[in-house]
Short mmCIF file of the C-alpha atoms (twelve columns), coordinates in Angstrom:
data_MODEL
# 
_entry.id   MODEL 
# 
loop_
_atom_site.group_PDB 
_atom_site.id 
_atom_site.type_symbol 
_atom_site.label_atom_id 
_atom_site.label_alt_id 
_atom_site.label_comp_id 
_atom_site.label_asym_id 
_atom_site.label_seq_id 
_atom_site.Cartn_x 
_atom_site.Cartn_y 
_atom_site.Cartn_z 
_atom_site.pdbx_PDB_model_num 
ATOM 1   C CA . UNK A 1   -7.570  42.307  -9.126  1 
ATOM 2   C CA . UNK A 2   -4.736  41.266  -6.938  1 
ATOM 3   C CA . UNK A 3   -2.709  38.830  -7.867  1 
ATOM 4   C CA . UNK A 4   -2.591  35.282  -5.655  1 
ATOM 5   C CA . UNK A 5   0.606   34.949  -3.519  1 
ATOM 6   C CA . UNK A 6   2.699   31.515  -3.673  1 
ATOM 7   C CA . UNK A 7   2.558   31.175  0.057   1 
ATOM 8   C CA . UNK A 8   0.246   31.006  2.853   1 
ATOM 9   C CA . UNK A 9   0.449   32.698  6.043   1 
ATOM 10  C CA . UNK A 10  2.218   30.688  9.311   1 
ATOM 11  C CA . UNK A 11  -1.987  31.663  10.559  1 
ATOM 12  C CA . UNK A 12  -3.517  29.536  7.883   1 
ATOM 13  C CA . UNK A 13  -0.873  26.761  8.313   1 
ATOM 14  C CA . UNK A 14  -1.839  26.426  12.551  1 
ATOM 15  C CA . UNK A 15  -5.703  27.320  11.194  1 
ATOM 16  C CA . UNK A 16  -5.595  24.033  8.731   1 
ATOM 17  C CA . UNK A 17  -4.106  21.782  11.843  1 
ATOM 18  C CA . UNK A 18  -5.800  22.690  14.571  1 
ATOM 19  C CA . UNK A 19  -9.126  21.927  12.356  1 
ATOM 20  C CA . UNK A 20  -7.059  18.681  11.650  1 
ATOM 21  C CA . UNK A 21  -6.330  17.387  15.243  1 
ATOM 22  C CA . UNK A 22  -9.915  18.880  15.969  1 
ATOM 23  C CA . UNK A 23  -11.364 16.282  13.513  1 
ATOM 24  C CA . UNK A 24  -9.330  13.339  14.665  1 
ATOM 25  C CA . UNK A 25  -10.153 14.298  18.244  1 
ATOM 26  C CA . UNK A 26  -13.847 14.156  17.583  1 
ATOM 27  C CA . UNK A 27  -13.329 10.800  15.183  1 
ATOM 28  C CA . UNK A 28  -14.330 12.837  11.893  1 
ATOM 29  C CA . UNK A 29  -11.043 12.331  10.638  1 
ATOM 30  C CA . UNK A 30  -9.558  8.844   10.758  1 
ATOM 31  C CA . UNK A 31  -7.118  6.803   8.895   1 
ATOM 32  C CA . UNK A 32  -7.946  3.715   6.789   1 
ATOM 33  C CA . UNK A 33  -7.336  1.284   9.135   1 
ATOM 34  C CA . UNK A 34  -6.146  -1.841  7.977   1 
ATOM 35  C CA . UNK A 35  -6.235  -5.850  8.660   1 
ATOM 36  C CA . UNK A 36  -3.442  -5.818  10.627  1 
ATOM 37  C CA . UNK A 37  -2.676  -3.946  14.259  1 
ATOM 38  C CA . UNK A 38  0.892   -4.084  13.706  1 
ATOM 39  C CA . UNK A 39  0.355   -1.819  10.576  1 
ATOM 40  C CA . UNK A 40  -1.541  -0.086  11.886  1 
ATOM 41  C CA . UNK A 41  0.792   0.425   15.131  1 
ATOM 42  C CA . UNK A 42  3.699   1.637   12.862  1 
ATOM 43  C CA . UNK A 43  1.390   3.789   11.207  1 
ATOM 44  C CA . UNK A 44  -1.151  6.251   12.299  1 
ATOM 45  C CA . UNK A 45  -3.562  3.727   13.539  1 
ATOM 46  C CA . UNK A 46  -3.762  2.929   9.875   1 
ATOM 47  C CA . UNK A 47  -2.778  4.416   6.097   1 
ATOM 48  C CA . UNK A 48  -3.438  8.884   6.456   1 
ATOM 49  C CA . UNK A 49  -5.108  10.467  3.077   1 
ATOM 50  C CA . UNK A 50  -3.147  12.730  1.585   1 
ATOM 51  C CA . UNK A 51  -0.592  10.108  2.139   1 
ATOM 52  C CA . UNK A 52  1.827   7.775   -0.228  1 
ATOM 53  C CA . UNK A 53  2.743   4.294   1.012   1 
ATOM 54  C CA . UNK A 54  5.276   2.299   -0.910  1 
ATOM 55  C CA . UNK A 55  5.915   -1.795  -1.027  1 
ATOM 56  C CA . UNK A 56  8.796   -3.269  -2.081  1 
ATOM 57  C CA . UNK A 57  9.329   -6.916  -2.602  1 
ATOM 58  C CA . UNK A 58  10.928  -9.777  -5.058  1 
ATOM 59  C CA . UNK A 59  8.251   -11.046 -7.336  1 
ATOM 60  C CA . UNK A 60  5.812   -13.817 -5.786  1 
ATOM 61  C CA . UNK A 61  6.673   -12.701 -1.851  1 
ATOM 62  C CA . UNK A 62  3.197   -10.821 -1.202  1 
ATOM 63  C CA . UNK A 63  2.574   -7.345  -2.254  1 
ATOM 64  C CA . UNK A 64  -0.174  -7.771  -4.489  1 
ATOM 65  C CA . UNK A 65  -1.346  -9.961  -1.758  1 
ATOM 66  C CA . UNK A 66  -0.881  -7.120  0.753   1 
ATOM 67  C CA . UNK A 67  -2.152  -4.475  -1.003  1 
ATOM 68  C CA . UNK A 68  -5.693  -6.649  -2.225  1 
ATOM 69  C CA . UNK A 69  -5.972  -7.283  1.486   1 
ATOM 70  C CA . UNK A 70  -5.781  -4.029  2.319   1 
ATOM 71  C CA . UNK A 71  -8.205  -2.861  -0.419  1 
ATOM 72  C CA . UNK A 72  -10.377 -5.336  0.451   1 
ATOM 73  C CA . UNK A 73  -10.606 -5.196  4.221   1 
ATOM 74  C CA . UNK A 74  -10.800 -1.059  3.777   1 
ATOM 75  C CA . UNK A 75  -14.709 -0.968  3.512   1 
ATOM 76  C CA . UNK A 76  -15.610 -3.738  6.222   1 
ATOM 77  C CA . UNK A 77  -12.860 -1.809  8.275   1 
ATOM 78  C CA . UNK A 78  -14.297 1.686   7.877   1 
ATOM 79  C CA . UNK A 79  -17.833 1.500   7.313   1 
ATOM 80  C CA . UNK A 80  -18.300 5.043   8.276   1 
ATOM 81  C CA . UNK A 81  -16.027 6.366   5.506   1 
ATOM 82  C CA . UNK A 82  -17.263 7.683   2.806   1 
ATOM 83  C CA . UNK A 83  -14.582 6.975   -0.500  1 
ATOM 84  C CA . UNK A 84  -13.994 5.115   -3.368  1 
ATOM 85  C CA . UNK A 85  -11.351 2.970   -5.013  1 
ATOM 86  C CA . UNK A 86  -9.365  3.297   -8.581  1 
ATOM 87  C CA . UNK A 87  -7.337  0.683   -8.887  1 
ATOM 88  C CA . UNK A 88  -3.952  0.621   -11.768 1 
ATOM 89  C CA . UNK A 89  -3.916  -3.003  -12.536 1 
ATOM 90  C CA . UNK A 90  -1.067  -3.384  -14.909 1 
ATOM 91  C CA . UNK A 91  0.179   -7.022  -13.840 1 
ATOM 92  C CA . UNK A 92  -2.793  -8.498  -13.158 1 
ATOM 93  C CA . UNK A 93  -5.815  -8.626  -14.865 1 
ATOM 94  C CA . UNK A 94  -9.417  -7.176  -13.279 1 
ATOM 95  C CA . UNK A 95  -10.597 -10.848 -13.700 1 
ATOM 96  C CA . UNK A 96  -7.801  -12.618 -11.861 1 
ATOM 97  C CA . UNK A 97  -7.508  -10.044 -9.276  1 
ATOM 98  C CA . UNK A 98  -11.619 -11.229 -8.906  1 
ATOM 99  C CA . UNK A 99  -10.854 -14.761 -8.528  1 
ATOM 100 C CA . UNK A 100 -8.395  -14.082 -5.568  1 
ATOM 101 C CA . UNK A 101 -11.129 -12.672 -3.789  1 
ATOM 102 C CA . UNK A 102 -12.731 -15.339 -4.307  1 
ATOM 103 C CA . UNK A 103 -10.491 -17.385 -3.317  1 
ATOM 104 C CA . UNK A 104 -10.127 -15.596 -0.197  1 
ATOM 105 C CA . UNK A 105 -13.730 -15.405 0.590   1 
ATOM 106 C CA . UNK A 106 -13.833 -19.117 0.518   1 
ATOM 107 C CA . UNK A 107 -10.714 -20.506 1.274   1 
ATOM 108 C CA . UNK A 108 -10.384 -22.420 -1.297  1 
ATOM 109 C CA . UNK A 109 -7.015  -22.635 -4.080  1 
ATOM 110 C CA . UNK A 110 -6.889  -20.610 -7.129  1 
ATOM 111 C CA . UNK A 111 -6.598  -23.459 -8.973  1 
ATOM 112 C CA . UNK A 112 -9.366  -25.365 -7.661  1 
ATOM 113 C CA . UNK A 113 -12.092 -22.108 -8.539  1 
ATOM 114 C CA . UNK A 114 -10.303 -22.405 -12.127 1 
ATOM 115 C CA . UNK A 115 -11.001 -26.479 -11.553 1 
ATOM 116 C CA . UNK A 116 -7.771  -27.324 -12.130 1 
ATOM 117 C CA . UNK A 117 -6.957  -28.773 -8.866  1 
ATOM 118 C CA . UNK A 118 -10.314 -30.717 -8.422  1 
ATOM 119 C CA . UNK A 119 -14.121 -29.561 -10.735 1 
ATOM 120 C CA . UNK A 120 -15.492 -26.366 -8.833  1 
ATOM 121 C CA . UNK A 121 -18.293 -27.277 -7.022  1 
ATOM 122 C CA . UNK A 122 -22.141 -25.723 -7.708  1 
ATOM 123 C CA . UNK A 123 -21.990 -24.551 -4.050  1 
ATOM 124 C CA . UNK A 124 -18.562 -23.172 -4.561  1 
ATOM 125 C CA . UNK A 125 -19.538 -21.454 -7.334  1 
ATOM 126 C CA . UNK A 126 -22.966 -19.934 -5.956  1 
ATOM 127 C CA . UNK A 127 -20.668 -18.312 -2.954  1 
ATOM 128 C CA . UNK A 128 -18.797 -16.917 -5.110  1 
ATOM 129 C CA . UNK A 129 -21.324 -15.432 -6.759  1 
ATOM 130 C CA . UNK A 130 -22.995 -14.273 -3.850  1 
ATOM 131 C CA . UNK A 131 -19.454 -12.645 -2.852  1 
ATOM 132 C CA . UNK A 132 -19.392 -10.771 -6.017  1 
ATOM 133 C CA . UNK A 133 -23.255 -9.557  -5.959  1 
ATOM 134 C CA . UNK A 134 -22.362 -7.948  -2.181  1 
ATOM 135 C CA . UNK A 135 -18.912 -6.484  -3.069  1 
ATOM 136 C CA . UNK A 136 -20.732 -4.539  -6.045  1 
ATOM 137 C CA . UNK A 137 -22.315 -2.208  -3.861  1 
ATOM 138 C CA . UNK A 138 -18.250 -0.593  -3.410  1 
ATOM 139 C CA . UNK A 139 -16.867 1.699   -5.378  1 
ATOM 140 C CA . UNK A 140 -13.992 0.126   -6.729  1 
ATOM 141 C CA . UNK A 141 -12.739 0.907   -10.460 1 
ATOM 142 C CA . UNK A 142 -9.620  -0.189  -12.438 1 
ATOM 143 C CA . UNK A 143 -7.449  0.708   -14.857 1 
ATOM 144 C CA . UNK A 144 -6.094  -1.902  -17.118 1 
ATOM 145 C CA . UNK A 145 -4.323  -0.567  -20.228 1 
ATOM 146 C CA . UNK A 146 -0.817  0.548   -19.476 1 
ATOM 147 C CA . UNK A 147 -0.566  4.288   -19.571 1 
ATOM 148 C CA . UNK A 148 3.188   6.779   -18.793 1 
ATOM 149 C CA . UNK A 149 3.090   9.041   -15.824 1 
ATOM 150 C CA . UNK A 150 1.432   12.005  -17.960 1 
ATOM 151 C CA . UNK A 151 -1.379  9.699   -18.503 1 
ATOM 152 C CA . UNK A 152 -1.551  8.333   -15.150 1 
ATOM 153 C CA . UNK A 153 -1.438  12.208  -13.404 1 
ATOM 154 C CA . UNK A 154 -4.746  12.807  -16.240 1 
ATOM 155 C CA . UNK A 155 -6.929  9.666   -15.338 1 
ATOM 156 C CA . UNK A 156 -6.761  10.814  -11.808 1 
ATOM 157 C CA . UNK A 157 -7.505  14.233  -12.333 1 
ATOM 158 C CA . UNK A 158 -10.196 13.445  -14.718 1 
ATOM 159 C CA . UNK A 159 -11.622 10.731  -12.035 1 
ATOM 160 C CA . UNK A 160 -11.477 13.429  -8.914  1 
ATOM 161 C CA . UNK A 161 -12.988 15.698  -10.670 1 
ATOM 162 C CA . UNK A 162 -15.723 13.492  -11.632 1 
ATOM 163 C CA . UNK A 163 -16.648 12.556  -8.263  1 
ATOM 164 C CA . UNK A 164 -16.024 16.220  -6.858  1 
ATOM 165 C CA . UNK A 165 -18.905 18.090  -5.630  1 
ATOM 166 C CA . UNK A 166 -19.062 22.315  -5.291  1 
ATOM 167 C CA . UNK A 167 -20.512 23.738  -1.830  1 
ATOM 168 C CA . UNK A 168 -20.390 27.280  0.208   1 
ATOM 169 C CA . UNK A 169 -18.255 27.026  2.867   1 
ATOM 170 C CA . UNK A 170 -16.857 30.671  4.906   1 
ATOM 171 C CA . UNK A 171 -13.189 31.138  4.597   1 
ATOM 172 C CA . UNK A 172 -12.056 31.514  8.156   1 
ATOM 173 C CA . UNK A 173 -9.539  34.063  7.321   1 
ATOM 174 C CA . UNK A 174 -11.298 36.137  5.254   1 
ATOM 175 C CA . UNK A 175 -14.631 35.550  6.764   1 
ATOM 176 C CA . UNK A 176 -16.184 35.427  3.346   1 
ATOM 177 C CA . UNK A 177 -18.410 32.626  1.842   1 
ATOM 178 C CA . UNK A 178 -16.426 31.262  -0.895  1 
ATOM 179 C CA . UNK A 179 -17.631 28.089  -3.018  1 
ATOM 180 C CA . UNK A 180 -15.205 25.455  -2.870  1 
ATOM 181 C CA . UNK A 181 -14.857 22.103  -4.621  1 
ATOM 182 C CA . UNK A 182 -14.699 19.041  -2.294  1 
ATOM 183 C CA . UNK A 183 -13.187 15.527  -3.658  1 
ATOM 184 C CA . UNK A 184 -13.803 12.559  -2.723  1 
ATOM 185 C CA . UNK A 185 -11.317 10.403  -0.596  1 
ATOM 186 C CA . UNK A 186 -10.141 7.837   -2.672  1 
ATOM 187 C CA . UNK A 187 -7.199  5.193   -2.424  1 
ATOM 188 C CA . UNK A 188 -5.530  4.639   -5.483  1 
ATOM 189 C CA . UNK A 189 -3.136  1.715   -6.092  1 
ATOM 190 C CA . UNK A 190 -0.358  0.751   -8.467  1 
ATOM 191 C CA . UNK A 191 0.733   -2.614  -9.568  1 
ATOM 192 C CA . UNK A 192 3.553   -1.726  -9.825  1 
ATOM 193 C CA . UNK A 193 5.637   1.104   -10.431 1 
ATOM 194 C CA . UNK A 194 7.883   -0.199  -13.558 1 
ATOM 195 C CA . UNK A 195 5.242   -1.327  -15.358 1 
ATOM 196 C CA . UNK A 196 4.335   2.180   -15.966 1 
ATOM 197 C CA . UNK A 197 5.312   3.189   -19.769 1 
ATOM 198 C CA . UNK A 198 8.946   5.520   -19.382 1 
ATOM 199 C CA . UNK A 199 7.681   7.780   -22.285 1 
ATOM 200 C CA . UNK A 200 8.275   10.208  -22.886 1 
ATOM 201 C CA . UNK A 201 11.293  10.270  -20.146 1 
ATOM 202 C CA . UNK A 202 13.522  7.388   -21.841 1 
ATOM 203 C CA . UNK A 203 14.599  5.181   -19.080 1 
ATOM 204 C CA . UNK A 204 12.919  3.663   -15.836 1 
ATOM 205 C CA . UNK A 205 15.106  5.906   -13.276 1 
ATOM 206 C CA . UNK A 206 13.728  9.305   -14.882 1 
ATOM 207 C CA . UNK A 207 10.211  7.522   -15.243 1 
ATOM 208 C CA . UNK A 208 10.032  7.058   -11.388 1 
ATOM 209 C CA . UNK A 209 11.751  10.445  -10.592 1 
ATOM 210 C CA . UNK A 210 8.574   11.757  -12.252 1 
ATOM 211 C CA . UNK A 211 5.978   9.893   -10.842 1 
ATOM 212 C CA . UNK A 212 7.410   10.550  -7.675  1 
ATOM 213 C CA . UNK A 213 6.727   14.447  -8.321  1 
ATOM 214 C CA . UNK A 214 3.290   13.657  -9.490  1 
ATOM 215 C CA . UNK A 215 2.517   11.277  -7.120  1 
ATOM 216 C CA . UNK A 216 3.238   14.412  -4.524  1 
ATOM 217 C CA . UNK A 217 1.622   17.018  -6.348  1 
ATOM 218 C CA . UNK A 218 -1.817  14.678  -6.902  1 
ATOM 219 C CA . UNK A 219 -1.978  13.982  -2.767  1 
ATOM 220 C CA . UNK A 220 -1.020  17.123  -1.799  1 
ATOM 221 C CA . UNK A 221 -4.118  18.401  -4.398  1 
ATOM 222 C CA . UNK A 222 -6.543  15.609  -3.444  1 
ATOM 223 C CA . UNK A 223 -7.218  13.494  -0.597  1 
ATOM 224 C CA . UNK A 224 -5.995  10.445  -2.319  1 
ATOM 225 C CA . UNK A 225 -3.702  7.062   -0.062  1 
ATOM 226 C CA . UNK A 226 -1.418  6.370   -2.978  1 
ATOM 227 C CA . UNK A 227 -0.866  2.397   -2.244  1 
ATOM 228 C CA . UNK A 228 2.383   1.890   -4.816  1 
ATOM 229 C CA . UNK A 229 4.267   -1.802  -5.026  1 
ATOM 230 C CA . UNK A 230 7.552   -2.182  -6.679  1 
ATOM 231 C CA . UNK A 231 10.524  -3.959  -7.240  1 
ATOM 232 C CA . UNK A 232 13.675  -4.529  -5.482  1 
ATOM 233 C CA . UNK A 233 17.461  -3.826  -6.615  1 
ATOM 234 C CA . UNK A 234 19.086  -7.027  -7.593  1 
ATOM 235 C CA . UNK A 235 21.549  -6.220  -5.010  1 
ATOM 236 C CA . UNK A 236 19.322  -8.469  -2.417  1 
ATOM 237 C CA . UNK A 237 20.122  -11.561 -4.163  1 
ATOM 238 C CA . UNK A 238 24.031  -11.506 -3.520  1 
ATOM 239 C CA . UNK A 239 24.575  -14.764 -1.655  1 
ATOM 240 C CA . UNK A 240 26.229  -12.799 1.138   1 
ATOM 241 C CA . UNK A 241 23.018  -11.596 2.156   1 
ATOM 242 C CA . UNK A 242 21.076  -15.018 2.760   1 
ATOM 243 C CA . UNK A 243 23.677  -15.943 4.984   1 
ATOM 244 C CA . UNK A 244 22.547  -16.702 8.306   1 
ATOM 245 C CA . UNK A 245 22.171  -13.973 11.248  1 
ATOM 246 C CA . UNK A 246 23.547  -10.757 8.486   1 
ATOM 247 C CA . UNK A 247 22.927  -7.436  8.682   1 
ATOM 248 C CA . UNK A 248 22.206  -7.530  5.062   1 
ATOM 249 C CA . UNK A 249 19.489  -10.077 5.796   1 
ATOM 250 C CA . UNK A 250 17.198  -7.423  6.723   1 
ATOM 251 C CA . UNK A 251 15.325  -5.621  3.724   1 
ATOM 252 C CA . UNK A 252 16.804  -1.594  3.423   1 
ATOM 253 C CA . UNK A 253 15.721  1.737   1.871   1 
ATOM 254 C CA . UNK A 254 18.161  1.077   -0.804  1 
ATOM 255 C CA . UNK A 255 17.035  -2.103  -1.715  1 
ATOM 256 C CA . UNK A 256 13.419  -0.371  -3.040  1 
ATOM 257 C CA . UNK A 257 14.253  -0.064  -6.915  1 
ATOM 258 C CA . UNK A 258 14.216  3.452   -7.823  1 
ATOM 259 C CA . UNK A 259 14.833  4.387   -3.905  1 
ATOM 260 C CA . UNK A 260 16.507  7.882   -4.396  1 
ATOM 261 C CA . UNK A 261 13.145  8.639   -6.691  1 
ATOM 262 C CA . UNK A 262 10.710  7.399   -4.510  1 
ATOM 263 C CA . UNK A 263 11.775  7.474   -0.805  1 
ATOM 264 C CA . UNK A 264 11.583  10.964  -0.349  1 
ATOM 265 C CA . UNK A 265 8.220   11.157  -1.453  1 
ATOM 266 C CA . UNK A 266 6.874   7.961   0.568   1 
ATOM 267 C CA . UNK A 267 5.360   9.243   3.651   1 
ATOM 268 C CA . UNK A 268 5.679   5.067   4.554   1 
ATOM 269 C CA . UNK A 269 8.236   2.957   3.004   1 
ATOM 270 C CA . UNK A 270 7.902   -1.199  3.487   1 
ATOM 271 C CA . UNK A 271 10.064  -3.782  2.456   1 
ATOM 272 C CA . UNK A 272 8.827   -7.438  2.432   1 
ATOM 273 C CA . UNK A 273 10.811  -10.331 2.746   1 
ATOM 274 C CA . UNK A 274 10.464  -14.155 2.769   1 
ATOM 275 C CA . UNK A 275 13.644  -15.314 4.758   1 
ATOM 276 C CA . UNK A 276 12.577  -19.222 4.280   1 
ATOM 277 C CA . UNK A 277 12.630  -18.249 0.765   1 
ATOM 278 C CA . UNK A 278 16.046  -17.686 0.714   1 
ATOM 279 C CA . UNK A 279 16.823  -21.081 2.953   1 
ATOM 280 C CA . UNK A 280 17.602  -18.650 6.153   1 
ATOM 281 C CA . UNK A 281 17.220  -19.925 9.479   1 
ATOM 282 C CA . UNK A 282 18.149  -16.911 11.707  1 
ATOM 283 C CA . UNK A 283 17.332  -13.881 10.556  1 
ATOM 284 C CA . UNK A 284 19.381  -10.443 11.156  1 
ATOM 285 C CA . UNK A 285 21.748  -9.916  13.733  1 
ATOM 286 C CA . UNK A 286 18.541  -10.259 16.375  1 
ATOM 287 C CA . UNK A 287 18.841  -14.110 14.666  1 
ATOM 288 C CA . UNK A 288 15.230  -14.437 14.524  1 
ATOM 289 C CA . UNK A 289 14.576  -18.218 14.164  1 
ATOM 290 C CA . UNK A 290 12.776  -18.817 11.034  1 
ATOM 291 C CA . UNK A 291 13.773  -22.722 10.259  1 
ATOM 292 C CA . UNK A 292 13.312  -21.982 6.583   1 
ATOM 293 C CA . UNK A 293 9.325   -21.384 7.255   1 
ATOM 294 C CA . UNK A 294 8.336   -20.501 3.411   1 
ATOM 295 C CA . UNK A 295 5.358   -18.921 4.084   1 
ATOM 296 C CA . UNK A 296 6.946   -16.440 7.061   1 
ATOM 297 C CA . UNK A 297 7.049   -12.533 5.604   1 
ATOM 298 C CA . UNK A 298 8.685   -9.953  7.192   1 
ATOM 299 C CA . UNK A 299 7.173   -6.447  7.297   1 
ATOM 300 C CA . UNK A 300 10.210  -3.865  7.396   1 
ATOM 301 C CA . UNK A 301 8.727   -0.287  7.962   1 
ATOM 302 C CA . UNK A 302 11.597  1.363   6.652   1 
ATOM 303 C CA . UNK A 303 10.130  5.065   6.488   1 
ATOM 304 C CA . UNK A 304 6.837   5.964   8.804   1 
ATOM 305 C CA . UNK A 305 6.827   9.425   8.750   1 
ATOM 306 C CA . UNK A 306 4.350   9.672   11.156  1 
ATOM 307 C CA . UNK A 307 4.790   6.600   12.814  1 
ATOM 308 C CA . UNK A 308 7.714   4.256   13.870  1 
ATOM 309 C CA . UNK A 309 9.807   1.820   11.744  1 
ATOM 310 C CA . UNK A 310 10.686  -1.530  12.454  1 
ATOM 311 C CA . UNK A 311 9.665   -5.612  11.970  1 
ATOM 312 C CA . UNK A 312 6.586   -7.499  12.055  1 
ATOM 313 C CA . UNK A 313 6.076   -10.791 11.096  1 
ATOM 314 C CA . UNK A 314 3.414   -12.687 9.186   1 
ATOM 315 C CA . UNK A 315 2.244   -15.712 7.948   1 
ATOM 316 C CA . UNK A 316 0.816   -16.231 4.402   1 
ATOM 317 C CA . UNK A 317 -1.453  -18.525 3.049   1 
ATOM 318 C CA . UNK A 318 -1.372  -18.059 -0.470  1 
ATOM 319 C CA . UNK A 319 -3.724  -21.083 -1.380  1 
ATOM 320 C CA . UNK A 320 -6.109  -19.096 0.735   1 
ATOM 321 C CA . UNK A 321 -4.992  -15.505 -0.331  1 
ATOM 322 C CA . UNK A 322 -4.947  -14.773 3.122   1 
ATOM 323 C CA . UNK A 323 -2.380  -13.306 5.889   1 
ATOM 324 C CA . UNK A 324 -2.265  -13.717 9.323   1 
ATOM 325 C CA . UNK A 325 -0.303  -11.771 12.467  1 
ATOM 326 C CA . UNK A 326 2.644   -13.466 14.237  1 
ATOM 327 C CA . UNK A 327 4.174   -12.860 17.414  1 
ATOM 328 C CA . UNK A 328 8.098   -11.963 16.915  1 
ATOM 329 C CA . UNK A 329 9.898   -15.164 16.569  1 
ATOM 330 C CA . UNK A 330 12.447  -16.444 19.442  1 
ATOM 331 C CA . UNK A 331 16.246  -15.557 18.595  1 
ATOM 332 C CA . UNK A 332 18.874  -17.785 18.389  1 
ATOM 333 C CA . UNK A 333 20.883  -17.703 21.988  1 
ATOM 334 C CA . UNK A 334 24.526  -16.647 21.366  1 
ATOM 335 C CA . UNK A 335 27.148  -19.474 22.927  1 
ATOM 336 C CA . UNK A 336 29.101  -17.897 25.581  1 
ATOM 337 C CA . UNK A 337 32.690  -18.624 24.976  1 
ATOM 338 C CA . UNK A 338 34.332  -19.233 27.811  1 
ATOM 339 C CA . UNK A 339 38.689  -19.829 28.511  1 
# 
């Protein structure tokens, strides 16, 4: 019996991407697009499988937000797509995460479908329930309990392998029918990265190094979009930085917590902002004018390996659980000195 080699041949490499841009030619292969045709401008018209996309933001500025969105929008988006959803809900409960939909669905306040900003009406109520009965028919699953990354690289092999499915297919090197197992696409989320248990690695750094490596290995292996929000360094805080028109305004790579660990493995890197947050009325050196709008977000595409970084600019409506496209804000004109 000959032993399997470690390598493929440059033929089977050119083989695999011709069939590739053969099946995005013909529109068998597409991306997941997404809500928004800014991300999905930076992007290859929308998140690739086989793909890891990372979000980095301070608490309460929008990733879960985005990343729900996305999820959400992914099936209306792409009815022709044939995948499913597991979903690592460590912050959030399966429950809560429900009642944002909700609260989506019908624009109404969290707090109002919890009736504590007004009694939930019947009608209310009944369209919620109607929302839930439709979005049952997706395939959307969640893990709650917190699990480490050895855990977390076994749930996902144990749930691809579930859904997998064994066919004939010819080998067109060999020219021989082989039977090969065929996995289901699935995007697979994480919210968020530190809330992962460190065992048995000891500290968060060495936790993230690893689930960087699995988080390669597992896309490479499956067709999996890895959808993974963390933190930011503290570093974005220093007072410095919120000062109008600064370079250090903008979001950057090493601002992602755990950025050495998990930039080289992001095939798209994003860091959200909030510049009205910070009481910043031009933003960057390009002085955006933001007039301390809260509920402005800025998109940095740090890292589109496939794609193009830059800024795009939102609005969110939290109360709603919604967010909307803006055009680039105006910049601040420079004053001319003149002697």
């Amino acid at each position: 019996m000959t032993k399997p080699t470690k390598w493929k041949t440059q033929r089977e490499a050119f083989i695999e991407s011709l069939s590739y841009l053969k099946g995005r030619q013909t529109g068998q292969i597409t991306s997941i697009k997404t809500p928004w045709s800014t991300f999905n401008d930076a992007t290859t018209n929308g998140i690739e499988w086989h793909s890891t996309t990372v979000i980095g933001a301070r608490p309460a500025t929008g990733k879960t937000l985005i990343k729900s969105l996305l999820v959400n929008a992914a099936f209306n988006l792409n009815p022709l797509m044939n995948f499913r959803v597991l979903e690592f809900q460590f912050e959030m409960l399966g429950k809560n995460s429900a009642i944002r939909e909700f609260s989506t669905h019908i624009a109404k306040g969290y707090k109002y479908l919890c009736s504590a900003d007004g009694k939930l009406s019947d009608e209310h109520f009944e369209l919620c329930k109607a929302y839930a009965k439709d979005r049952l028919k997706y395939p959307i699953d969640i893990v709650e309990e917190a699990c480490n990354v050895l855990e977390f690289k076994e749930i996902i092999e144990d749930y691809m392998k579930l859904y997998s499915t064994t066919i004939m297919e010819r080998n067109a090197v060999t020219g021989k029918d082989e039977a090969v197992r065929v996995y289901k696409n699935t995007i697979i989320t994480l919210d968020h990265s530190l809330l992962l248990d460190n065992s048995p690695y000891g500290d968060d750094m060495s936790m993230l190094k690893a689930l960087g490596k699995t988080v390669t290995a597992l896309k490479r292996k499956y067709p999996i979009a890895f959808i993974i929000l963390s933190q930011l360094n503290r570093n974005i805080d220093a007072p410095e930085r919120n000062e109008d028109g600064k370079y250090g305004n903008f979001i950057l790579p090493s601002d992602i917590f755990g950025s050495d660990s998990l930039l080289q493995h992001a095939d798209t890197l994003i860091g959200l902002n909030a510049p009205g947050k910070q009481k910043i009325n031009y933003y960057g050196v390009e002085r955006y004018i933001i007039g301390q709008d809260p509920e402005i977000l800025a998109m940095h595409f740090l890292k589109c390996r496939n794609g193009e970084t830059g800024v795009a600019f939102f609005r969110t409506r939290f109360k709603q659980m919604a967010m909307d496209e803006l055009p680039t804000p105006a910049r601040q004109e420079r004053k001319v000195r003149t002697i």
